[in-house]
N, C-alpha and C positions, 0 to 999 in steps of 0.2 A: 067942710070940704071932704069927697071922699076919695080915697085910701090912692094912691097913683098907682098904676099895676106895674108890677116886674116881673122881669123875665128866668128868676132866681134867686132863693132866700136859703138862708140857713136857718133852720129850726133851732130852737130853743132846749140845748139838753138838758136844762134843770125839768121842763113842761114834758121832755120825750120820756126822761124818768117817771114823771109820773103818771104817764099815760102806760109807761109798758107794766109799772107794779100794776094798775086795775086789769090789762089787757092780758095780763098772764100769769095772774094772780103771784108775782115775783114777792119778796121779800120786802117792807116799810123802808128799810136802811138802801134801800139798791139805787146807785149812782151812773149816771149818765154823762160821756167828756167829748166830745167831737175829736175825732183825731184824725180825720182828712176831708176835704172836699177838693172830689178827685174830677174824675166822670160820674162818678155816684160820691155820694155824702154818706163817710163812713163813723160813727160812734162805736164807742168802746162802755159796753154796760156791764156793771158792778154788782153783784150781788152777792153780800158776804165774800166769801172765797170763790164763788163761781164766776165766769168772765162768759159774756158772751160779745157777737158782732153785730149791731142793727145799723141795716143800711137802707138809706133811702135814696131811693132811685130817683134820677136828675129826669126832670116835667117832659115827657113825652119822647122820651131816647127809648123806654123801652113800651112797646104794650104789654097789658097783661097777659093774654095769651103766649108773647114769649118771656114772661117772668114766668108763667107755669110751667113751663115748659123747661126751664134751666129747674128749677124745685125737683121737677120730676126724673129729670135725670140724677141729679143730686141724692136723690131718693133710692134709686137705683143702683146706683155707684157705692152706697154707702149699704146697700141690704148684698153687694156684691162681694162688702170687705175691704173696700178702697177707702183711705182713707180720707174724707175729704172733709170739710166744713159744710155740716148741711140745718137746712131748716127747721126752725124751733117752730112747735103747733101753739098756738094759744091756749085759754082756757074753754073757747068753743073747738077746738080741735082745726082751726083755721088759722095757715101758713101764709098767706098773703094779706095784708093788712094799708088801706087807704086812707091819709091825710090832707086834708084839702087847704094846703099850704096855699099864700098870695097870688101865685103865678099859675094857681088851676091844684086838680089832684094828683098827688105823689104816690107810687106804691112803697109800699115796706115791707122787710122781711130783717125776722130776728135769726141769728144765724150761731150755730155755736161755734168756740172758739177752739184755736188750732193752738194747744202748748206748744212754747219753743221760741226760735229767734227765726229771724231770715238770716243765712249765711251767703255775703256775698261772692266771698271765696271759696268757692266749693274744694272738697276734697275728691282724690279718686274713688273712694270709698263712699262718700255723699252722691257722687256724678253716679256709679254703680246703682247704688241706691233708686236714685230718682230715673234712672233708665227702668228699672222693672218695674214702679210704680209704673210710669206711663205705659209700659205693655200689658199691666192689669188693668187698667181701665180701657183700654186699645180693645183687649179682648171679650170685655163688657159692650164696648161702643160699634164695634165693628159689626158692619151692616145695618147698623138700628138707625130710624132716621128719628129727626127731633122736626120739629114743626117751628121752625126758624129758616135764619139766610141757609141758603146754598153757598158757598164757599167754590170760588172759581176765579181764573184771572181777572172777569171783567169786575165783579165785587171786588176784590183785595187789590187790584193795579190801576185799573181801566176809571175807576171810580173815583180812586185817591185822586189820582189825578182831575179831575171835576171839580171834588171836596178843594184843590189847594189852588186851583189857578180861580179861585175868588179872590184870594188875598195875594198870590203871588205871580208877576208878569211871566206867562209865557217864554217867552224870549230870553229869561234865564237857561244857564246852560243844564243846572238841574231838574228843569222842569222836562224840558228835553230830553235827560237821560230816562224821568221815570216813563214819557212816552216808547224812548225805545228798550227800555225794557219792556214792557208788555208785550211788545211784539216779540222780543226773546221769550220771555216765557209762554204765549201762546205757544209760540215754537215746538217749543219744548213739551212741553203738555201734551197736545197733540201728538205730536209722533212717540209719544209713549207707548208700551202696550195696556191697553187700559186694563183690560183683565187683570195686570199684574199690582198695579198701582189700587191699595187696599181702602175703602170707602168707609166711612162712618157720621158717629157724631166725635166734632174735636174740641176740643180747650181753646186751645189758639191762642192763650195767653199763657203760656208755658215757662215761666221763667224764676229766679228768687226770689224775684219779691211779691210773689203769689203761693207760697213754703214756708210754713214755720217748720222747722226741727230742733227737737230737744237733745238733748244732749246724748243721748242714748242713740239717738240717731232716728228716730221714729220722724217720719215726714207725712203734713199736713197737707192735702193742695186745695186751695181755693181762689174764689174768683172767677168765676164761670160764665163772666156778663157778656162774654165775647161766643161762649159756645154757640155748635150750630153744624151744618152740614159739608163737609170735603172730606180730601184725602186723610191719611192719616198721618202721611210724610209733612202735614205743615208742622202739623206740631212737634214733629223729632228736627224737621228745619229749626225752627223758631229757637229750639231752646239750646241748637245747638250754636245757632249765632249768636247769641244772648253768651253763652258760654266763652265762645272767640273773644269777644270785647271783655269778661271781665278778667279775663289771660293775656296781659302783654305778650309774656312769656309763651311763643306758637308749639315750642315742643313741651311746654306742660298742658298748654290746650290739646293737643294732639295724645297726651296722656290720657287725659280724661274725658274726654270726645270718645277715647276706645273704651273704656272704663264704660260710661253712658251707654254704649252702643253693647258692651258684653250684657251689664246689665239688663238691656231690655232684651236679648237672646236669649235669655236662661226663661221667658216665660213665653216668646214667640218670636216668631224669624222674622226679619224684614228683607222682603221679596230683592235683588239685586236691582232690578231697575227700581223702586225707592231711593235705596244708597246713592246711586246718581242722581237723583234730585233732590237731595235734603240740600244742594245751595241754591239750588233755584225756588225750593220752598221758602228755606231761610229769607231770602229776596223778597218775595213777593209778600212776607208778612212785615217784613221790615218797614214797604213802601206804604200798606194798606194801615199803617199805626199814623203813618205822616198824615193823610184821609181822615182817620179819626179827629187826631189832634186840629185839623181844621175845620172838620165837620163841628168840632167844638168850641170856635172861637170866641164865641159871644159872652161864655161864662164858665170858659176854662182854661184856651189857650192865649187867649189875643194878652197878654204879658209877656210873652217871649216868640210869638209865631211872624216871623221875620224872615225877610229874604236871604241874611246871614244867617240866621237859625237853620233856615232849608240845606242852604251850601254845608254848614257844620252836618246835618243829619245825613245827609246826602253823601257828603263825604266818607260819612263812617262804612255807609254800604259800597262805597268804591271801594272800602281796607278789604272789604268782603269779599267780592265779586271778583279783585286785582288775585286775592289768594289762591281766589278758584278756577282761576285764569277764563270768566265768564266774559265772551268779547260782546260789550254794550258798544253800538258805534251810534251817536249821533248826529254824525254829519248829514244825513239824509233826513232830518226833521229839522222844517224850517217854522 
């Protein structure tokens, strides 16, 4: 009988080891251990005392043209000074690498590794930190475009919303609110001055557990699988909501929110009308992760992607929205 096809495998890291010692001419001894399968299928490779990242990218989430595309900013970023996690060449001098896994062909890319820990507590001094990091790549990325998504409400709002009323009924009151947010954040977008609201390539996935730092304090960023084209304000949203939640405590968030925000001033300003929408950014990348997570059901989220899962997520972005006194009304969506 032959082979039943799936929609998802996980490779074999004793076989990835020894494909990547021929493919990179690595070291006999070098070791291969799976240590996530996320949205991408991350390994952790060994050789001697050198650590790299090879990831294989989940059947058809991404094309190759935009896996080249994230390399080459990678590339970019890293000839800029930034610190980031970027791609390893092989022994032909070629960064992108295909495997033609059960469920069709995979890309891969060997990635080098970021010294350090993730710290989920940040300090004001780490928050300082990782503010200037993101205005040195801000001032690398700004105006440059990447040949990926555009980044706008109907992508990051309009969309989620699409991606989650598969599995989740309408007629929740969550589903609801992420409708009329969209309409709030068109809103809001819109009657900006656009002029003033700064354009690039962004991260978008800004947060600690995309950081390694070592103790010295030297911060790694990686995780680029989300970059692509918007504002620059999502990403100073994102990581400033991500900051809110891992602070009970709102006057030490308030601490280090300014700390973040000195630190990205000391290498460029963020225009006044930005400041007024980093919670409207924070929001709408909040909702656009809910979109992912169901856009990925089939062989990532569907173990916990539930209508009380929504209300719990949902919830979190009311602690957000309630702080920022942002009025969502749902009563007018039936």
């Amino acid at each position: 009988m032959s082979t039943f096809p799936v929609i998802d495998s996980t490779l074999s890291p004793v076989h990835l080891a020894a494909w990547l010692i021929e493919k990179y001419n690595l070291h006999f001894h070098t070791s291969c251990r799976l240590f996530r399968t996320n949205m991408n299928h991350t390994y952790i490779v060994s050789e001697q005392e050198k650590k790299y990242i090879l990831r294989i990218y989940s059947y058809n989430r991404r094309s190759e043209t935009e896996i080249t595309e994230e390399l080459r900013l990678l590339n970019l970023l890293k000839a800029s000074g930034i610190h980031v996690s970027y791609p390893i060449a092989d022994k032909n001098n070629n960064l992108l690498q295909k495997i033609d896994a059960p469920e069709g062909m995979r890309h891969v890319v060997l990635f080098s590794f970021g010294e350090g820990h993730k710290i989920r507590n940040l300090t004001q001094e780490l928050s300082y930190s990782i503010g200037s990091l993101l205005a040195n790549m801000h001032t690398v990325t700004l105006h440059q475009p990447i040949n990926r998504i555009q980044y706008n409400i109907d992508s990051l709002v309009a969309k989620a919303y699409q991606q989650a009323k598969l599995y989740i009924s309408e007629s929740l009151e969550e589903m609801k609110f992420i409708q009329a947010s969209a309409e709030v954040l068109h809103a809001v977008f819109e009657a900006s001055a656009a002029p003033d609201i700064r354009r690039g390539i962004v991260h978008l996935d800004v947060w600690y557990d995309n950081m390694s730092i070592t103790d010295a304090g030297k911060i790694t960023l990686f995780d680029f699988d989300n970059c692509g084209n918007g504002w620059l304000v999502l990403d100073i949203g994102y990581f400033c909501m991500q900051l809110f939640y891992t602070q009970p405590d709102k006057k030490e968030y308030e601490c280090k929110l300014q700390s973040f925000l000195d630190g990205y001033r000391t290498i460029t300003s963020i225009p006044e009308e930005e400041i007024q929408l980093i919670p409207y950014a924070g929001l709408a990348i909040w909702i656009y992760y809910l979109g992912v997570q169901a856009e990925r059901f089939d062989n990532f989220s569907n173990i916990f992607f539930t209508e009380n899962y929504v209300k719990m997520y949902i919830g979190k972005v009311k602690e957000w929205v309630n702080y920022h006194h942002i009025n969502i009304h749902t009563a007018a969506i039936c």
